[in-house]
C-alpha positions as MATLAB code, in Angstrom:
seq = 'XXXXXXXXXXXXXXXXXXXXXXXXXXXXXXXXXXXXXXXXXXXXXXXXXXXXXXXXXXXXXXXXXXXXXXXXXXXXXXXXXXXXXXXXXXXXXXXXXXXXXXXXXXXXXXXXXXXXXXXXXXXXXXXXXXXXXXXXXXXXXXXXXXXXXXXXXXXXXXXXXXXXXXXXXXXXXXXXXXXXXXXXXXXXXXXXXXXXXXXXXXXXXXXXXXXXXXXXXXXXXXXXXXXXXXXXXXXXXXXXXXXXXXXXXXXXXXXXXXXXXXXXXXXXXXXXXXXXXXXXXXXXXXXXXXXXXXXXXXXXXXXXXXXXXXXXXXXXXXXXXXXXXXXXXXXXXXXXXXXXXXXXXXXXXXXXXXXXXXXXXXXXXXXXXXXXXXXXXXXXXXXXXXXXXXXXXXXXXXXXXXXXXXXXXXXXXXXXXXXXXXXXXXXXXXXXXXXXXXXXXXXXXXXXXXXXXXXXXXXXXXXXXXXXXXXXXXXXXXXXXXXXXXXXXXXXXXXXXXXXXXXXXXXXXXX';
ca = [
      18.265   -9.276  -16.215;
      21.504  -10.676  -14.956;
      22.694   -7.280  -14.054;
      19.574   -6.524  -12.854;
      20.250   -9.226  -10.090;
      23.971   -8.210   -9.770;
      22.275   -5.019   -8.735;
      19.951   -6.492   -6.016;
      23.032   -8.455   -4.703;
      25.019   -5.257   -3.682;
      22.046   -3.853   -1.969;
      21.170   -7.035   -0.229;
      25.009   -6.384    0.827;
      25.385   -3.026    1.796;
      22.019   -3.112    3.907;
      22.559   -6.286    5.807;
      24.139   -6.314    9.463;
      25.740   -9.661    9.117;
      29.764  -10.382    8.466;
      28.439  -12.541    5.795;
      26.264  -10.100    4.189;
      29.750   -7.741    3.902;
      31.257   -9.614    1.431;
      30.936   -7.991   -1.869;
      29.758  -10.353   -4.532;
      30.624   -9.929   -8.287;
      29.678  -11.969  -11.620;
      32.548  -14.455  -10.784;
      32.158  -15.201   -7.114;
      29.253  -15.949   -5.017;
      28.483  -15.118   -1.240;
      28.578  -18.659    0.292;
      25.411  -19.304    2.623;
      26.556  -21.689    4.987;
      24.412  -21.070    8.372;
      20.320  -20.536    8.996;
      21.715  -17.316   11.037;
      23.400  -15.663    8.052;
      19.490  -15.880    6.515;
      17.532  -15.102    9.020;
      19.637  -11.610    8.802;
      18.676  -11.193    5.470;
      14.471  -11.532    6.626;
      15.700   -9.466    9.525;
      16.767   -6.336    7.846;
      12.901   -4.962    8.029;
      14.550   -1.964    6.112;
      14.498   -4.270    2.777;
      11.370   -4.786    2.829;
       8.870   -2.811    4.827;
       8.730    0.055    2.221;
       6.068    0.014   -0.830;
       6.820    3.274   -3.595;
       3.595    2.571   -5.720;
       2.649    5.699   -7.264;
      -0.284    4.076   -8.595;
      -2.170    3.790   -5.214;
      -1.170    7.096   -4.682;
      -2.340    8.774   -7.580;
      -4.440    6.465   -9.612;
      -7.646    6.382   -7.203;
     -10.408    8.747   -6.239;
      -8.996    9.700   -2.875;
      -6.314   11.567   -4.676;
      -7.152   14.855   -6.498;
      -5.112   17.849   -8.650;
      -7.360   20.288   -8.925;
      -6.923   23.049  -11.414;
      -6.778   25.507   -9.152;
      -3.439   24.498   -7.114;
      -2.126   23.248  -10.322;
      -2.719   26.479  -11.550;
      -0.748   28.412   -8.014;
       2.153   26.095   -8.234;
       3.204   23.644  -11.171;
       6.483   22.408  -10.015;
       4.538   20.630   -7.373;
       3.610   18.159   -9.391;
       5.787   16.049  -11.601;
       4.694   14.765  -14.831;
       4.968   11.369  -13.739;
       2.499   11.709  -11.410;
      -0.150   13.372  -13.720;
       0.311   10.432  -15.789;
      -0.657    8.198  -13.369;
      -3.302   10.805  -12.386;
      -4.861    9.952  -15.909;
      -3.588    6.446  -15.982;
      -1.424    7.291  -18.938;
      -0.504    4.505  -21.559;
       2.036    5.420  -24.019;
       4.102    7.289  -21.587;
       4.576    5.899  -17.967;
       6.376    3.296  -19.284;
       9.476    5.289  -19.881;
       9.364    7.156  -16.318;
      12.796    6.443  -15.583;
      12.150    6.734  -11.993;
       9.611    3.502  -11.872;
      11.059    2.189   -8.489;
       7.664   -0.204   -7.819;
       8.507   -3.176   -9.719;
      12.216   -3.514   -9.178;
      11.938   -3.065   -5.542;
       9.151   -5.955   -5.368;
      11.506   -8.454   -7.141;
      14.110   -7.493   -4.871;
      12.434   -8.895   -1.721;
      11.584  -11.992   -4.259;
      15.247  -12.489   -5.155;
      15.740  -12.088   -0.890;
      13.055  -14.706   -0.151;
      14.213  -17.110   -2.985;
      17.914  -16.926   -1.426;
      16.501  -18.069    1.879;
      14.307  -20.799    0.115;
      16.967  -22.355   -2.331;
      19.774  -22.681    0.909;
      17.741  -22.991    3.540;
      17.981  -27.246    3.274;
      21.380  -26.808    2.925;
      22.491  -24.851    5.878;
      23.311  -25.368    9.491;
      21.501  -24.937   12.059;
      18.379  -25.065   14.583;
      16.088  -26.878   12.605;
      12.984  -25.638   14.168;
      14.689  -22.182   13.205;
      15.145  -23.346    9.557;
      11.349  -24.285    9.272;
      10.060  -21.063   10.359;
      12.594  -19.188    8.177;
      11.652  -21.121    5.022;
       7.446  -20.410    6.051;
       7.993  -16.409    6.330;
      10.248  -16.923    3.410;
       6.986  -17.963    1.597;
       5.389  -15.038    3.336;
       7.361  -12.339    1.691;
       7.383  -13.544   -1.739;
       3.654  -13.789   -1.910;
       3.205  -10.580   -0.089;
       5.363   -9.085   -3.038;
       3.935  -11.167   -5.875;
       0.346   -9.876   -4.960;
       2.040   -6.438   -4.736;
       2.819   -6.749   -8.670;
       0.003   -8.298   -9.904;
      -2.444   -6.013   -8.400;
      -0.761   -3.062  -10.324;
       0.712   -4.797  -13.562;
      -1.691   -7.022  -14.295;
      -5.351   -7.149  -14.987;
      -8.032   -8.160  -12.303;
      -8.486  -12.159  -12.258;
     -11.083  -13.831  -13.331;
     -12.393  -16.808  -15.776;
     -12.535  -14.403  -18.210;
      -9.068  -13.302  -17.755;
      -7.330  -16.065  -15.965;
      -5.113  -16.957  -19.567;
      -3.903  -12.786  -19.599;
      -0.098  -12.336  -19.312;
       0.323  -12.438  -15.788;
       4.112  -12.077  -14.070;
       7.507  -13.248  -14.397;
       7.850  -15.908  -11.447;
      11.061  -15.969  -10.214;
      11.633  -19.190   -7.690;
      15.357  -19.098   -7.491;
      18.447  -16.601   -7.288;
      19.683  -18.165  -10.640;
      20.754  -15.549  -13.634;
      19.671  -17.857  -15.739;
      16.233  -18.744  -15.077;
      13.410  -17.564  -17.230;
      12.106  -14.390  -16.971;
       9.011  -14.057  -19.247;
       5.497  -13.662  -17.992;
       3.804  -16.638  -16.845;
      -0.616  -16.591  -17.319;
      -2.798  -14.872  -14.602;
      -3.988  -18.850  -13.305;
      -0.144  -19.582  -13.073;
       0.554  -16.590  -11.324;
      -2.678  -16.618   -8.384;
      -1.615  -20.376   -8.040;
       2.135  -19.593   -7.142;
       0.621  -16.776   -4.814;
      -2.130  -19.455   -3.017;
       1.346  -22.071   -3.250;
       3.152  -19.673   -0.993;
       0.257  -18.389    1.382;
      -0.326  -21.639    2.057;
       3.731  -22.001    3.337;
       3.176  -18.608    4.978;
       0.438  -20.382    6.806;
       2.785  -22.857    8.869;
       4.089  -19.757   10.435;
       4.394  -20.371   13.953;
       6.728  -17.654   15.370;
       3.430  -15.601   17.353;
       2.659  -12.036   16.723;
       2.404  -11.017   20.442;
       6.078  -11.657   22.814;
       6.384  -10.805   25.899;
       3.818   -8.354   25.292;
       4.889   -6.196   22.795;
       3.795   -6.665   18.734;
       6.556   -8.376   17.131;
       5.070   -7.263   13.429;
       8.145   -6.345   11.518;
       8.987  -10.328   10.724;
       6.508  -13.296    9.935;
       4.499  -14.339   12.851;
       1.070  -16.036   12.726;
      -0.785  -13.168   12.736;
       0.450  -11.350    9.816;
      -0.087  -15.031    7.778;
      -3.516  -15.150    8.923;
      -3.684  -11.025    7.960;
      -2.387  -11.392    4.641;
      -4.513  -14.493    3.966;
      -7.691  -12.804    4.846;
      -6.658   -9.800    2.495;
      -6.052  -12.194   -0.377;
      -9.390  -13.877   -0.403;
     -10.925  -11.449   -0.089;
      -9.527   -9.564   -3.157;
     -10.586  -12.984   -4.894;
     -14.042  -12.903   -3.947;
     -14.038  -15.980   -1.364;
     -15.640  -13.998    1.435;
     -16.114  -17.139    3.655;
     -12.312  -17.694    3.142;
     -11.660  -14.035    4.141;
     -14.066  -14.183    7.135;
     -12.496  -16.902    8.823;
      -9.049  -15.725    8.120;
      -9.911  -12.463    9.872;
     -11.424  -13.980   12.240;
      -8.621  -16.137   13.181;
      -5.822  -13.063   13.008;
      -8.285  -10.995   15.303;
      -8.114  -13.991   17.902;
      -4.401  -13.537   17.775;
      -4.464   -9.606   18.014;
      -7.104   -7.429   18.631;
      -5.778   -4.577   19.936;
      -7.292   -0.856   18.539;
      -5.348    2.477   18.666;
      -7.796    5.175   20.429;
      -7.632    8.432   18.686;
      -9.834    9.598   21.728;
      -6.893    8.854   24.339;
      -3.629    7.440   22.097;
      -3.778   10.025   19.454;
      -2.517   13.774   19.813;
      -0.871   16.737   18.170;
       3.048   17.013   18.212;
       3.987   18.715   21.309;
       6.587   20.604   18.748;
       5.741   24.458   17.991;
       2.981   24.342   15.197;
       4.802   25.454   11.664;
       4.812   28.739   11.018;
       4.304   29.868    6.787;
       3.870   33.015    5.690;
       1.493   33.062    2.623;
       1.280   35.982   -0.046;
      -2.474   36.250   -1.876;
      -1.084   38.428   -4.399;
      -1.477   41.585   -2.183;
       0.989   42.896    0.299;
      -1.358   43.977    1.934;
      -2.797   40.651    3.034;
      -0.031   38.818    3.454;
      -0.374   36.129    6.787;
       1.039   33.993    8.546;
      -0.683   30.619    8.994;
       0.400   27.721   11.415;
      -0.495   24.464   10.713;
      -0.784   21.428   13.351;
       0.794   18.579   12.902;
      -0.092   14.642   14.556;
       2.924   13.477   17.007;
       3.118   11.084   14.178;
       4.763   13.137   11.737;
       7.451   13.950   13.677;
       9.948   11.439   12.921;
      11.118   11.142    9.497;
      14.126    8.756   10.371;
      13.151    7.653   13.823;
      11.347    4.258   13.558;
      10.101    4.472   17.380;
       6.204    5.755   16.729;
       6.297    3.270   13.120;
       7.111    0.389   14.879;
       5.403    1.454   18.056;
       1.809    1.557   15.782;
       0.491   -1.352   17.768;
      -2.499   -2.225   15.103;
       0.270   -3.578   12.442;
       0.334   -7.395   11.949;
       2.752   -6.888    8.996;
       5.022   -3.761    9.165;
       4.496   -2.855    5.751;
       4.360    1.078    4.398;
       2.951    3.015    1.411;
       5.778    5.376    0.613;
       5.196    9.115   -1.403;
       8.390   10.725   -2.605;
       6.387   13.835   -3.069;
       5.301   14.438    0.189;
       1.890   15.227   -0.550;
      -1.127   12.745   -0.366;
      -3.745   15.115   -2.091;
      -7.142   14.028   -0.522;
     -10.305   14.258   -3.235;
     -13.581   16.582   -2.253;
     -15.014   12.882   -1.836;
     -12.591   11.686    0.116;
     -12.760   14.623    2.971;
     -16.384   14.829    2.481;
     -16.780   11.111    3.980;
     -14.744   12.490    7.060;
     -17.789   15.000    7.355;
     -15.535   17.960    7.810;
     -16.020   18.304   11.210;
     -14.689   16.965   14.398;
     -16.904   13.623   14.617;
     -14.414   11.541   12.984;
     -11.034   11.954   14.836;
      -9.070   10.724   11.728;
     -10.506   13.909   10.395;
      -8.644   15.611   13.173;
      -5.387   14.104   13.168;
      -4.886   12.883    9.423;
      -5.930   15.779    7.575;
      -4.298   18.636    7.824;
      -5.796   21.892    7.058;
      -3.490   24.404    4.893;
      -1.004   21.509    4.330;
      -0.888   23.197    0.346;
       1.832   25.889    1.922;
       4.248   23.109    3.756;
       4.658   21.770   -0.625;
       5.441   26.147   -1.232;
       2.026   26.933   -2.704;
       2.238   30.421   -0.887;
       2.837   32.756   -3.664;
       0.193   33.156   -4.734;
      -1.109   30.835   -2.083;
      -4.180   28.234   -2.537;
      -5.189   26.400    0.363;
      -5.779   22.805    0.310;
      -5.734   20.266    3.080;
      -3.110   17.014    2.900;
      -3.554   13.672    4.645;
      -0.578   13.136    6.956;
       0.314    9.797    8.741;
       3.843    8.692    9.469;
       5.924   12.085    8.591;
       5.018   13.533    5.273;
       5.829   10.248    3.168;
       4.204    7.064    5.017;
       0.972    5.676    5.515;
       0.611    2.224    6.794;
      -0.217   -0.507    4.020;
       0.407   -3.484    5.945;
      -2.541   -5.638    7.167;
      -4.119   -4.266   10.422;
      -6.125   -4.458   13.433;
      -8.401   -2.215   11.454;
      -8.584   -3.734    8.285;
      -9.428   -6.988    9.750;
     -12.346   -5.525   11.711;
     -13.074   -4.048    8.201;
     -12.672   -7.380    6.072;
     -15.129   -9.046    8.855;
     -17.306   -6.275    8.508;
     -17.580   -6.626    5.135;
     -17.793  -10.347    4.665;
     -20.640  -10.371    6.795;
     -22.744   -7.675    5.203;
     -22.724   -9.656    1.630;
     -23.451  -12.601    3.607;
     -26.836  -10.830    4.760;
     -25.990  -10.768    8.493;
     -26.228   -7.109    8.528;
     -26.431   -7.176   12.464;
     -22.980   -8.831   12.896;
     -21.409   -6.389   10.063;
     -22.269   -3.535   11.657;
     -20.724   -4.602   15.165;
     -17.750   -5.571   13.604;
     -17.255   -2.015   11.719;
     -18.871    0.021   15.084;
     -16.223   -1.799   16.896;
     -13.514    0.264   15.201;
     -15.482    3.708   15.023;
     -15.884    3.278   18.369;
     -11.869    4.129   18.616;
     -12.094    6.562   15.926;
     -14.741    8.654   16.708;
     -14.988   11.269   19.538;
     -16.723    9.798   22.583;
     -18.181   12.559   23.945;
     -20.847   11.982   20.980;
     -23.692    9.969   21.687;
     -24.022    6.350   20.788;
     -26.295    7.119   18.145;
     -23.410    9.563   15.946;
     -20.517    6.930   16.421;
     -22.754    3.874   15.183;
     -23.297    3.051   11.735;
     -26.755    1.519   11.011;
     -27.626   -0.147    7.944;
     -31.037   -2.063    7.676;
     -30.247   -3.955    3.689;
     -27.463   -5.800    2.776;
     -26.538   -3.181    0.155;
     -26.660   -0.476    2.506;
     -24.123   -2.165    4.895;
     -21.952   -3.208    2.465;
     -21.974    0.610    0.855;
     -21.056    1.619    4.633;
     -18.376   -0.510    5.416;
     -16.495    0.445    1.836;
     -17.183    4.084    2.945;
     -15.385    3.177    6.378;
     -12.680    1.288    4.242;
     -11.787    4.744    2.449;
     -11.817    6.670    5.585;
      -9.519    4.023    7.061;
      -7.076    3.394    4.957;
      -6.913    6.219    2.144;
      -4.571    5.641   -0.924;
      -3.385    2.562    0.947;
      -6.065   -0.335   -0.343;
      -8.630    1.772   -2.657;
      -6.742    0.362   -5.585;
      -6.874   -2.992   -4.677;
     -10.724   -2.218   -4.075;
     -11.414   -0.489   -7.281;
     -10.057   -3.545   -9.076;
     -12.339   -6.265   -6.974;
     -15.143   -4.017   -6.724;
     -15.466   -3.869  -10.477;
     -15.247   -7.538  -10.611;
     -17.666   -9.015   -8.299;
     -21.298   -9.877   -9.107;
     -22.654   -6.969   -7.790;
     -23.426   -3.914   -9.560;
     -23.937   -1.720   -6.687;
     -20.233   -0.781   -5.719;
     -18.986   -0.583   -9.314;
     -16.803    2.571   -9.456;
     -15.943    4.204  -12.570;
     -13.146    7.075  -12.324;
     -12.617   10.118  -14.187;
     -10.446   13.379  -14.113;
     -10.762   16.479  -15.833;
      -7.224   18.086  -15.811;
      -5.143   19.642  -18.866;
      -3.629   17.583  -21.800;
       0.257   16.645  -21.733;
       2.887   15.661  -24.002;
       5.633   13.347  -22.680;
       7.892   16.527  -22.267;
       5.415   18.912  -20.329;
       1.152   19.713  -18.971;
      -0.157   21.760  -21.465;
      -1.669   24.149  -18.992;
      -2.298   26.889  -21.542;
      -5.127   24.711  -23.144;
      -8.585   23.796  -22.373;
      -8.877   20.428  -19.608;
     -10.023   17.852  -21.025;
     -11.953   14.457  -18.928;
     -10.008   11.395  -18.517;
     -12.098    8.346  -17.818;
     -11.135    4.681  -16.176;
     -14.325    2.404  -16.903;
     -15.122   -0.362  -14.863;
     -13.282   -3.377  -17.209;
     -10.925   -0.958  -18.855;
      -7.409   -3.129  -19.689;
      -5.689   -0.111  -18.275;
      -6.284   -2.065  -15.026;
      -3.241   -3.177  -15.440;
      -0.270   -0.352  -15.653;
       2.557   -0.602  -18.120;
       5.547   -2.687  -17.381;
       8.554   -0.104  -16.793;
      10.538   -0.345  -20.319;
      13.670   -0.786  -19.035;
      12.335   -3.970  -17.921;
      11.506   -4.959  -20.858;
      14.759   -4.371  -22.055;
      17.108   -6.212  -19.144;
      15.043   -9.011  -20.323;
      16.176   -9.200  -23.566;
      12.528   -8.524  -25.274;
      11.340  -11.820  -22.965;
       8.720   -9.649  -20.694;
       5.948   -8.567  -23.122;
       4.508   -5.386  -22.386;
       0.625   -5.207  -21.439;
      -1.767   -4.527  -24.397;
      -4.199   -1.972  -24.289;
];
């Protein structure tokens, strides 16, 4: 663990923009803190934090598919580690040496536990001090729920004395680093949210979204999304309300949304016949043309929290179900823009070609995870419907479509309708998915299956080939891979080498 934290003190270093931050640290000296200014650079490098590489929400759900087929064409296109978590794997994810999820999390802990443990002793503005040391709280809850939505199991009474995680609350390399219990772990969370809720820095300045630092909106955002992954809808309601009275604005895919004005792509696919051979172009949204360019990230105007799921791969594979609940067609303009039709030859799949679609946000890699203008419409949506007020659920979720859908439909195609409170609530989780793919159907899945109601359970299953840790056994028969509501797997294994940097002090999960 200790060089674990050496570790995170270099990068802290070489990514910061302050003189302070320059100083290389080692074992035997430490970077003195002396000023509020040095930390607010450290909360101000958005580039520490904004990025989320959870493999899990992009493989482990049923908006993501590998189907046989395209395995079959091209392999190499998928790597082991992500058919594991495809088939949420036990015995061998563990040892995926390229686990960056959990490291990176504790990182922006370690960050937000430097500002906390110096912020009393600095100089400075004090009113800047107390708004440092609430967004402070902000990040390390944002990170803790993060972690405990993928490592540990969903909370309940039943579960509430389950390993839960290692809470860190200082920089020290000596503090204790074993798991604390689920209760321990939720309280710490609802501890800081509560800190993140004296935020008073607003969302909106001078007109422009300010959403890559704490503000009051993203406190409210992030509140919202927690209760509501613990059930409290009332809590959730008014927490969305109260971020939508800070910022409401929608993007219109009917006006704001368009292709890339850049030539469309140009593959040339092989069918195993020269004489078919073709060329195909595929069309891009203006959205995936900037893979180091921040401009159209930060310029996404629905963000409260700048916050991004990121793929290494390249390729979010959408499920049958998944595009089916765009309707194929051109109603739905996320259809239009987010999917991408052919996408299977920009990953190579050309010879022999299969064509299969791939949902495209921010380039190839990024899809925004961070609480939204959207999701806040959704959470209100959603709160209402189990509340019975079907009526006010379905104006909060028609207020989105209406920006989603093409206009030149009539009223009675862009409107959802629901007349029970089942069928509104089975709506508004539809919407969710066609929302915000891969980016919250984990965290869904987990308090779906935990609520009181039996009509959204969702039970997953694949049917793909066997594996060994070295390789997919694609020369045998598939076999069906199932993830049962209440299955311990719930929680994914703890990367081993963390296991090991803590001297045999984090216990791994038990399945």
């Amino acid at each position: 663990m200790k060089k674990y934290i050496l570790i995170i003190l270099a990068t802290l270093v070489a990514t910061a923009c302050n003189d302070f931050l320059d100083q290389a640290p080692s074992k035997t000296t430490s970077l003195v803190v002396s000023t509020a200014e040095q930390l607010d650079a450290i909360l101000g490098n958005y580039n520490t934090f904004y990025r989320l590489a959870d493999r899990n929400s992009v493989y482990g759900t049923d908006d993501y598919t590998i189907p046989l087929e395209l395995y079959n064409a091209r392999p190499s296109t998928f790597s082991l580690a992500g058919v594991e978590y495809y088939t949420w794997d036990i015995p061998n994810l563990a040892f995926d040496g390229r686990i960056a999820f959990w490291p990176q999390q504790y990182q922006k802990i370690f960050n937000a536990n430097m500002v906390l443990q110096n912020i009393d002793k600095v100089s400075g503005d004090d009113a800047l001090k107390t708004e440092l040391k609430a967004e402070a709280h902000l990040v390390r809850a944002y990170a803790y729920l993060e972690l405990v939505n993928k490592y540990c199991l969903p909370y309940d009474e039943s579960t509430k004395g389950e390993p839960g995680l290692p809470l860190k609350r200082s920089t020290s390399f000596e503090e204790t680093f074993s798991r604390d219990n689920l209760e321990n772990t939720y309280a710490q969370i609802e501890a800081d949210l509560e800190e993140a809720l004296k935020i008073t820095v607003p969302l909106v300045q001078n007109g422009r979204v300010r959403h890559w630092r704490g503000n009051t909106g993203a406190a409210k955002a992030f509140a919202a999304r927690y209760w509501l992954g613990r059930g409290d809808i009332d809590k959730a309601l008014t927490y969305a309300n109260e971020a939508l009275a800070i910022h409401s604005d929608l993007v219109d895919y009917n006006t704001e949304m368009h292709y890339s004005e850049r030539p469309p792509t140009a593959y040339t696919i092989d069918p195993n016949d020269p004489d078919k051979k073709q060329v195909v172009y595929l069309k891009f949204p203006y959205t995936h043309d900037n893979q180091t360019d921040f401009t159209d990230m930060l310029g996404w105007k629905e963000f409260y929290y700048f916050r991004l799921l990121y793929h290494e791969s390249w390729w979010y594979v959408p499920s049958p179900e998944l595009l089916d609940l765009y309707q194929r067609d051109t109603m739905d303009l996320r259809y239009r823009y987010h999917i991408v039709e052919s996408y299977s030859y920009d990953r190579s799949v050309t010879s022999p070609s299969y064509d299969y679609p791939g949902y495209v946000f921010f380039f190839k890699d990024r899809l925004p995870s961070g609480p939204t203008v959207a999701e806040m419409l959704l959470t209100k949506a959603e709160c209402l419907a189990r509340s019975g007020d079907v009526t006010g659920a379905m104006s909060a979720v028609n207020t989105l479509r209406a920006k989603r859908m093409d206009n030149s439909l009539p009223a009675s195609a862009i409107n959802l309708s629901a007349s029970t409170r089942e069928e509104a609530v089975t709506k508004i989780l539809e919407e969710r998915r066609r929302e915000m793919p891969f980016t919250r159907r984990w965290f869904d899945i987990r308090r779906l299956n935990a609520n009181a109601d039996a009509f959204d359970d969702v039970a997953l299953s694949r049917y793909f080939y066997p594996y060994t840790s070295a390789a997919v056994q694609a020369n045998e028969q598939p076999i069906t891979y199932a993830l049962p509501k209440g299955s311990r797997r719930f929680a994914a294994p703890i990367p081993n080498t963390e296991l090991i940097s803590s001297d045999g002090r984090i216990e791994q999960n038990k399945y």
